[in-house]
N, C-alpha and C positions, 0 to 999 in steps of 0.2 A: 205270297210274302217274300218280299227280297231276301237273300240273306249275309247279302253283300260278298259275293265271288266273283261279281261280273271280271273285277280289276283281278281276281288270283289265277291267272294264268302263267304259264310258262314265258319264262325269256331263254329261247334255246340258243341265244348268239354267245356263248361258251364255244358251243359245236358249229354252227354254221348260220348263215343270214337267211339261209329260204332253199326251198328245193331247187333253186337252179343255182344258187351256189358253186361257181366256178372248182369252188375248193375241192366240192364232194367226187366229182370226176379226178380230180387232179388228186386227193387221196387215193382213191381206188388205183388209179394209174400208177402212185407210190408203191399199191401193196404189190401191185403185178411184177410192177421191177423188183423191189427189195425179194420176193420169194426168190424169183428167180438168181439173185444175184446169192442168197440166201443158201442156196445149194450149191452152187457152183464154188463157192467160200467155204462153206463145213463139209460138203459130202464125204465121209473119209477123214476125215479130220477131228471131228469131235473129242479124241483122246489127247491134243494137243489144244485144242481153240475150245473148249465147252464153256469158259467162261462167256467169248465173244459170240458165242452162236447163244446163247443166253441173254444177252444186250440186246441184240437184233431180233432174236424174238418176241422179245418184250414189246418193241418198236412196232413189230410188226402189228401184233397181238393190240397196241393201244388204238392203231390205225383203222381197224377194222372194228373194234369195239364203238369207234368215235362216230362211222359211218350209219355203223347197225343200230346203236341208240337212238341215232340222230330218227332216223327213218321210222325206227318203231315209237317212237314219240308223239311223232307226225303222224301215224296212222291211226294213234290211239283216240285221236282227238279229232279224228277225219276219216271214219269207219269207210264211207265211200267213194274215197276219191279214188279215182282209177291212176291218175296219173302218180299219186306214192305208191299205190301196188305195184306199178309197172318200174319205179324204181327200185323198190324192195326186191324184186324178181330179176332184174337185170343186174344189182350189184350183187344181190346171193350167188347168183351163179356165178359172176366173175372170178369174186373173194375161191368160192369152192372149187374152180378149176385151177388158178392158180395155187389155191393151199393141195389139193389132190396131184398135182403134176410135180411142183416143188417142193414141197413140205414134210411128205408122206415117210421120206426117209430117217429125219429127226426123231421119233418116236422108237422104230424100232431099234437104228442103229445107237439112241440113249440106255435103252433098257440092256443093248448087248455088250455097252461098255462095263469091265472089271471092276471090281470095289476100288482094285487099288489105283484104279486109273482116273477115278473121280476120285477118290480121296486122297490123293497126290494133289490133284487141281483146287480143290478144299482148301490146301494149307496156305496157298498161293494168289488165290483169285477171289476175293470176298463174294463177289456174284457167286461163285461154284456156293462157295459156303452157305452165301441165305437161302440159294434154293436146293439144299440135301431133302429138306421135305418133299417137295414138290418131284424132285429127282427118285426120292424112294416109295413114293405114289404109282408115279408111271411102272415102276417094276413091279408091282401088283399084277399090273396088266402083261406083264411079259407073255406067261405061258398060253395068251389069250390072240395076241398080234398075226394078223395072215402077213403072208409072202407081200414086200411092197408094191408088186403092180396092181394085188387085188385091195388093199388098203385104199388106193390111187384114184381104182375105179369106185369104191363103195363112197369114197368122199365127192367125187365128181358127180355120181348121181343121186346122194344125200336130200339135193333140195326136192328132188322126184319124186320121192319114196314115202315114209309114213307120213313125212310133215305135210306133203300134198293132198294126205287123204284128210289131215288134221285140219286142212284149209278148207277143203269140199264140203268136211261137217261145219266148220263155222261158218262158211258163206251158208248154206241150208241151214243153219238156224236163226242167224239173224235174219230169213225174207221169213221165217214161222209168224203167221199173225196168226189170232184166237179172236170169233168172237164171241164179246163177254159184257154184259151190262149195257146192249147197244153200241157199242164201238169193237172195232180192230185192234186188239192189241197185242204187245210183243211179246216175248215169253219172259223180258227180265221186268215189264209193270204186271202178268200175270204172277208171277213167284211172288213181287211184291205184294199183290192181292192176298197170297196164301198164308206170310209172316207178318204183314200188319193190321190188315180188313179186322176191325174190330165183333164180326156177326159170322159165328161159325158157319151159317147153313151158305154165306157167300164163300166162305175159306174152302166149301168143300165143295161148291160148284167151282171154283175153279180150278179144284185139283184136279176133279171129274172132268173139266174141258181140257185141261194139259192134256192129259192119260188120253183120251179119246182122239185130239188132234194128231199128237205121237204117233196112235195108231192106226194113222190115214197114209203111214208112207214115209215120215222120217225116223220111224224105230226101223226099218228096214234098209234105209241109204247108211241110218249108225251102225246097224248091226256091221255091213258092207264094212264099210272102213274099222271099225275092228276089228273085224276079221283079217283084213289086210296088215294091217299094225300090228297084230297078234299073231301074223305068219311068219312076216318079215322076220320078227323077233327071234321066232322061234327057229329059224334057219340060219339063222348069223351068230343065236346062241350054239349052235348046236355045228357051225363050222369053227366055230372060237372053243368050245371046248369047256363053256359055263355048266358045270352040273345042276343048275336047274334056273328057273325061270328067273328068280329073285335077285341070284347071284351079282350078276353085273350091275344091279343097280347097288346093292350093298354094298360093293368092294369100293363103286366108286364116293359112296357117303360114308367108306373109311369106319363101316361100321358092322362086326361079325354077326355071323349067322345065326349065331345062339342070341346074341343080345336082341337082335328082331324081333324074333320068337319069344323071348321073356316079354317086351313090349306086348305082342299082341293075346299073350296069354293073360298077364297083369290086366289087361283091359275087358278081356271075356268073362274072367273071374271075380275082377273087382270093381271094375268100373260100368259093366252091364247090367248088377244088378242096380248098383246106388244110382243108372239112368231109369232105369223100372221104377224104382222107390222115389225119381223125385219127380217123372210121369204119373204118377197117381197121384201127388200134391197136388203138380199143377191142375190136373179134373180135377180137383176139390177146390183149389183156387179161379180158376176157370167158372164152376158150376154146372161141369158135365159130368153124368153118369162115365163116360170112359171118353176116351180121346180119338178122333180121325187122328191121320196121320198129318193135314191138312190143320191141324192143331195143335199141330210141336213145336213151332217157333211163336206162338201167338201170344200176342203181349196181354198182360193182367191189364184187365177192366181199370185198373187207378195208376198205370204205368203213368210216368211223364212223357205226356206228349207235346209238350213247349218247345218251339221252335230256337234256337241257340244260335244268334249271328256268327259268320266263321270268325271274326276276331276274338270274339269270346272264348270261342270250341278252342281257338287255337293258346287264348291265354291261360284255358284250363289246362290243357296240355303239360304246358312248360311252365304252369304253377308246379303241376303232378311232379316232372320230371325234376325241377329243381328240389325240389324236398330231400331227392334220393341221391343225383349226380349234377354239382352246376356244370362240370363241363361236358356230362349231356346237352343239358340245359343249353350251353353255347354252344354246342352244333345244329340244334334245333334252330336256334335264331339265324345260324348261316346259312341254314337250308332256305328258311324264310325270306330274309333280304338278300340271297340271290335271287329270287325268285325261282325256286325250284319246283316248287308246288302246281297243279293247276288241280283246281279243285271246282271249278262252275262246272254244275251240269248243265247237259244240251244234250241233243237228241242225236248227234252226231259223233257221238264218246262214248266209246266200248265200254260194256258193263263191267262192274266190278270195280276195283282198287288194286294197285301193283305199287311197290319201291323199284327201278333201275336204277343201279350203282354201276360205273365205271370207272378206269384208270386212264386217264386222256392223254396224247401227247407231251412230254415232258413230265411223266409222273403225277398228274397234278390229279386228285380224287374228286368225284362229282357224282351228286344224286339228285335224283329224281321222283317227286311223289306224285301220284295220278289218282282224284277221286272224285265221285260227284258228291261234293257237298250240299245235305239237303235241312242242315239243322238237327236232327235228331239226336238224342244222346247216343244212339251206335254209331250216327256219323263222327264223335268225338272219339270214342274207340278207335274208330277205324282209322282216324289220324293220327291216334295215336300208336297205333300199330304200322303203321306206314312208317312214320319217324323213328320209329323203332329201328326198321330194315336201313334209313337211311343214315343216321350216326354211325351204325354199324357198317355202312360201307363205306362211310369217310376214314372211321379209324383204323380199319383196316385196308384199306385203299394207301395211305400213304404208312401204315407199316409193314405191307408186304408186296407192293409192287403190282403188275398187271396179271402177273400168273400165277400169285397166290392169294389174292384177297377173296377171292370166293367162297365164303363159308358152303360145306358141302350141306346140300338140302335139309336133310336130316335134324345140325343144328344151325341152319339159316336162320330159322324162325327164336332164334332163343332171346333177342333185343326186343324183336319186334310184339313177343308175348311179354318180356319183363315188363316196355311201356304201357301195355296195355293195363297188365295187373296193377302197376303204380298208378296210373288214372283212377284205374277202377277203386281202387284202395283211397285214395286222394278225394272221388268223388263221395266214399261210401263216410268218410270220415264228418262230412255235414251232413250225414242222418241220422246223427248217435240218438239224436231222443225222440224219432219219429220212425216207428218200425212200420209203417207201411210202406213207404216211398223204401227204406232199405229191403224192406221183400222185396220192389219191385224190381229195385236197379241189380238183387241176388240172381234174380229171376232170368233179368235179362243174360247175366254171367254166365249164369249155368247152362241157360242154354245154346252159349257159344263155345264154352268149354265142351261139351256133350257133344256137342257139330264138329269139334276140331279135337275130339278123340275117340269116342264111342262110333260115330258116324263115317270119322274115316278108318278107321279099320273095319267097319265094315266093307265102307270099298276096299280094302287091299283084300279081306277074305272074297269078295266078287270077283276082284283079277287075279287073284292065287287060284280059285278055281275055273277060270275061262281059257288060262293058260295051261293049266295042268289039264285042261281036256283033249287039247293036242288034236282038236278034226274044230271042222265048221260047226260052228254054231246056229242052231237057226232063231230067228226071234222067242218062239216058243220057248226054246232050252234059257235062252238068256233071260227072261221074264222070269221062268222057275227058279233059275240060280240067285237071282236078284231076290225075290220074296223067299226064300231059304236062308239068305245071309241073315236078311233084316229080323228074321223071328228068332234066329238063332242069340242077337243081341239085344233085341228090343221086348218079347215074349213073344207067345203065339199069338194069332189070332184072336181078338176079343179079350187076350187078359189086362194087358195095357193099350192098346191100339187096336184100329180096324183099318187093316190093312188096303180095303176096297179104295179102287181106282190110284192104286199105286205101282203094276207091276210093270209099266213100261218106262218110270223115271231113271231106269239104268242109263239111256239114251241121250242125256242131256249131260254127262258126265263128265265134260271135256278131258278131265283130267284122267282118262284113260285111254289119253291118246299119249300118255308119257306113262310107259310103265313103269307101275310101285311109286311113283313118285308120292302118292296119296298117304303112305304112312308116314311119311315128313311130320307132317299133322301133328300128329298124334305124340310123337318122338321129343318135335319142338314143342308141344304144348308143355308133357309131361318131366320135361328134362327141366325146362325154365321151373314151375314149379317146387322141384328138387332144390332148384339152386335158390328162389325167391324163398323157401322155409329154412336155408342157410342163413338168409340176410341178418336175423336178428343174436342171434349167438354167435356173428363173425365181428358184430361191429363198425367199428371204422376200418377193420382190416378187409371188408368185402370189399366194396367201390374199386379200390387198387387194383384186387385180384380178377373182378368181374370186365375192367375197363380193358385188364390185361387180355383177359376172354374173347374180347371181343375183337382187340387187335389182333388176334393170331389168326385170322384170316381158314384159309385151308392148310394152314404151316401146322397142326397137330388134331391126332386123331380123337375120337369121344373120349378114351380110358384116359389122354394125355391131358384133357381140357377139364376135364371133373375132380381129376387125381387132387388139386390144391383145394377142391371142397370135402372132402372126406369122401367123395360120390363113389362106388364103381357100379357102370350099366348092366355088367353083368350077373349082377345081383341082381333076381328076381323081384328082392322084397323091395330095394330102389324104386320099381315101377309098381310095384302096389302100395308101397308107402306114399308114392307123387300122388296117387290117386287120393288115398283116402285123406291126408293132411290138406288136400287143395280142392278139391270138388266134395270129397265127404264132407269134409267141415262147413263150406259153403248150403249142401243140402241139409244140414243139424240146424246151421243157422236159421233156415229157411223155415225148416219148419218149428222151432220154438218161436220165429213171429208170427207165423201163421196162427199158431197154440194162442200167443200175448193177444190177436187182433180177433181170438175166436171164430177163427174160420176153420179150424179142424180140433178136433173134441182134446183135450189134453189126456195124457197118460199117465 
């Protein structure tokens, strides 16, 4: 069944006409001069010119953004072309030798300039003045900076290094075929099999075929490259001067080391049990004595499974979002009629769902939403989570420029959750007198929420420990650590789950080829949250304050972005409070329908 995406693709002529695009070279060749000229202009100079080396950076920074887009756009949607590889590969390296030969200097000679020598420049140069954030960012990293030729050379051989190994794992997973049901399949219609196949005993052959294929030789090429990824790290942490593993990814998500830690303790204490207690609904709702693990995303027996044309999905959307912001709402629509979306699946479009936001030549902001629309009610989620990331990089795209719109990971996710809970709230709102279908569509909630908090701190407890073991790893060890995390969250053994044919799903994990990035997750789930239980006791005064939230790009830290909610992150009970008002309440709900529909005995 159609479902009308053939016409939602990309119009990428914002960025360029086609890969031979005369321009794309002739940018590149731009960035090559301008670094160069770029040094030879500030070297030494920064205490006089920071404003101007500030302008050109900018320039520079939208030239290469405009490139890098362009190209990973194109690839997203042309998994095999060799000839965009061969371009991806030939402009990384360019951009990285020239940013490594001429750039390297900016960085450190910024951090070793005097308070009083930017703050002089401050009072004078409004460029100095918007970027004091971004300026007292990088001095974070001061005590962290090597000598600039070794800077020079880790940039120039950057493209080589982990992302190479990160390339090797994804090309070996995409040629992964499985057979299953008489045919060859991939590992992203296998997963598919695992969270929608309506017939448990299929959910758990094919977990059993994942796990077994795995262990025919690509749990052993993953283990490799993380190993590698996990050295590197630990040797550049450890010439920089990072007191421990985590370190550098926190400082650069602007977010303290005690606040991580209350996250992941708030989640082991409060939010692993309430996934236990609403693991045991679901086998009740389900109709299984206990649960495979091959049974944790699996949708209830009376889920809706109606197909949803993308016009619809997309009307539903920017019903949701207008209820709460119209001029959400009208960025939604600009992202729409520019054509920014491509949302047809095809067989030749990397799995999964991404937002790219950038700040293009002439300041001008542009986003990009990437998914395979296939009708499903998650696929409307997922659009709506997409759009989330993308308003948020418009509004902060043209109120902070190219080098500060980047929300740090941490709270990247905090739009892209809000839209999602406005949907989901918008949807749930036409079930008021039909509590089965709102069990269903709770059902599906929670257990996204659960995947994008419970689930990922799991993984950060799996790279908190892989890293703190400091020697190689063998498949074996990572296997153990792997089914230690999981029980450690989920229960042991046979109390909520059966573990069997699950210990080699470490391996597919992509995202432990960017270390910690994984508790993002969790942080943006639980922060948005915090702020969506503000919405109703703030009024008409949230929108204002939340629109403002979102414009602030990376211009202010977590304590600074919360402080107009009453929030602070360093308060433990913060994160155990996100939990039980936003996922407890959800599992209470859940189960007085369950009670109302007499599927679980009332108490």
């Amino acid at each position: 069944m159609s479902v009308g995406t053939e016409k939602i693709r990309w119009d990428l002529r914002v960025l360029y006409d086609g890969l031979d695009d005369p321009r794309i070279e002739a940018d590149i060749k731009a960035y090559e001069i301008g670094a160069k000229k770029f040094a030879a202009d500030y070297r030494g100079r920064l205490a006089e010119k920071l404003g101007a080396a500030i302008r050109d950076c900018q320039a520079l920074t939208m030239l290469v953004e405009k490139v890098g887009i362009y190209l990973f756009l194109r690839s997203s949607v042309a998994q095999t072309d060799d000839a965009i590889k061969a371009k991806i590969f030939e402009s990384q390296k360019r951009f990285n030798a020239a940013s490594g030969e001429y750039l390297t200097f900016f960085d450190i000679e910024l951090v070793a300039l005097s308070d009083a020598a930017v703050d002089a420049q401050a009072k004078t140069d409004p460029d100095v003045a918007h970027h004091l954030p971004w300026i007292r960012h990088l001095r974070v990293f001061k005590p962290h900076l090597l000598s600039e030729p070794v800077e020079s050379a880790l940039t120039k051989r950057a493209f080589f290094g982990a992302s190479s190994w990160a390339e090797f794992f994804d090309d070996l997973e995409t040629d992964l075929r499985f057979d299953f049901g008489g045919a060859k399949k991939t590992l992203t219609e296998m997963l598919h099999v695992v969270s929608e196949d309506q017939d448990p005993e299929r959910r758990a052959a094919a977990m059993k075929t994942i796990n077994d294929v795995f262990g025919r030789g690509f749990a052993k090429y993953s283990a490799q490259a993380l190993t590698m990824i996990v050295g590197e790290k630990e040797v550049e942490d450890r010439e920089r001067g990072y007191s421990h593993p985590m370190s550098a990814r926190n400082k650069g998500n602007r977010i303290p080391d005690g606040v991580v830690e209350a996250l992941h303790e708030a989640v082991t204490k409060t939010a692993a049990p309430l996934a236990q207690r609403y693991y045991r609904l679901k086998a009740s709702l389900l109709g299984l004595p206990r649960l495979a693990w091959s049974d944790r995303n699996a949708k209830l027996p009376w889920s809706d499974v109606s197909v949803t044309p993308y016009d619809e999905g997309l009307k539903t959307v920017l019903a949701a979002y207008e209820s709460f912001s119209p001029t959400l709402a009208g960025l939604v629509r600009k992202v729409s009629d520019s054509r920014w979306i491509d949302a047809a699946a095809s067989d030749a479009k990397q799995s999964g769902a991404y937002n790219y936001s950038a700040v293009l030549p002439g300041r001008k902001p542009a986003t990009f939403v990437f998914l395979s629309y296939l009708g499903s009610q998650r696929d409307i989620m997922t659009l709506a989570h997409e759009l989330g990331h993308a308003v948020h990089g418009l509004l902060a795209g043209e109120a902070q420029g190219p080098l500060m719109f980047h929300a740090p990971m941490a709270y990247a996710e905090t739009a892209s959750v809000f839209g999602e809970m406005t949907t989901f709230n918008f949807l749930k709102s036409r079930l008021a007198d039909d509590p089965k279908a709102r069990l269903a569509l709770a059902a599906g909630k929670i257990d996204d929420m659960l995947n994008s908090v419970v689930r990922q701190i799991g993984f950060s407890n799996f790279e908190r420990r892989v890293h703190g073991a400091r020697k190689r790893l063998a498949v074996e060890d990572l296997n153990s650590i792997w089914l230690e995390t999981a029980r450690e969250l989920y229960g042991a053994d046979g109390d909520v789950f059966s573990y069997e044919n699950t210990d080699r799903l470490w391996c597919y994990v992509s995202h432990f080829h960017r270390p910690f990035y994984v508790y993002a997750y969790a942080f943006g789930e639980l922060l948005t949250q915090s702020l969506y239980g503000r919405r109703v006791g703030y009024g008409d005064k949230f929108e204002p304050l939340y629109l403002d939230m979102l414009r602030s790009g990376s211009s202010r830290d977590v304590v600074e972005l919360l402080k107009p909610f009453g929030l602070d992150p360093a308060d433990p009970k913060v994160w155990s409070e996100a939990v039980t008002s936003s996922l407890g309440a959800l599992v209470d709900e859940a189960e007085r329908d369950a009670r109302t529909l007499g599927i679980i005995s009332r108490k």
